[in-house]
C-alpha positions in Angstrom: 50.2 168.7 228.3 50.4 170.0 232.1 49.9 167.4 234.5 49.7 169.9 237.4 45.8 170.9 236.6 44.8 168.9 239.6 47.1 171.8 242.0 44.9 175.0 243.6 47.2 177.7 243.0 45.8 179.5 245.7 47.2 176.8 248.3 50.9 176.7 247.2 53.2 178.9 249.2 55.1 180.1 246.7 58.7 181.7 247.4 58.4 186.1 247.9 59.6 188.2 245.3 61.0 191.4 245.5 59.1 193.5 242.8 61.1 196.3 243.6 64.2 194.7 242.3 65.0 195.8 238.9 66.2 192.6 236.2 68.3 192.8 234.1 66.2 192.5 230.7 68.8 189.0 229.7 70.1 185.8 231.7 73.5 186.6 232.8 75.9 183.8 231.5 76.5 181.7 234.9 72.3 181.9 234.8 72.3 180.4 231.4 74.7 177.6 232.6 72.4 176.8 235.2 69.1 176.8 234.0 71.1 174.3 230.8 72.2 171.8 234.0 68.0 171.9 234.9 67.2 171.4 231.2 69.6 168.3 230.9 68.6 166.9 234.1 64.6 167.8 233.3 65.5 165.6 229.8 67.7 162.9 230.9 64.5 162.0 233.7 62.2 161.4 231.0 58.5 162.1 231.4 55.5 164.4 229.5 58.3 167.7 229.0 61.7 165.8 228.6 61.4 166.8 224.7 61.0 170.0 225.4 63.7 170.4 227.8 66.0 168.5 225.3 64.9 170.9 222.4 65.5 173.7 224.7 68.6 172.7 226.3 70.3 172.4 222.7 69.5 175.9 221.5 70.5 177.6 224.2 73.8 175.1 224.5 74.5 176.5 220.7 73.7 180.4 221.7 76.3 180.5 224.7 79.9 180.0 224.9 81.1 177.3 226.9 81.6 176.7 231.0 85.3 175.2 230.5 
């Protein structure tokens, strides 16, 4: 399913996180809008986790109110 076996985790540079910071325990609404933009676009590209992102993108589209 994961076509990124082939990476070494231990050669990424992945970006610092404060883990200090306290999260709030839910997306906030502008959060959920955004990460719903990534799932569209993730779906409309195609390739091995567009039906995923499609499936994904449509229940959290029907358990938020809308941007306009």
């Amino acid at each position: 399913m994961d076509d990124y076996a082939h990476l070494d985790l231990d050669e990424i540079d992945f970006a610092p996180v404060e883990y200090d910071e306290e999260r709030l325990p839910l997306l906030t609404l502008g959060e959920a809008h955004v990460l719903l933009g990534v799932l569209r676009t993730v779906a409309a590209e195609g390739g091995p986790v567009a039906a995923a992102a499609d499936g994904l993108s449509k229940e959290i589209a029907a358990r938020i109110p809308s941007q306009d």
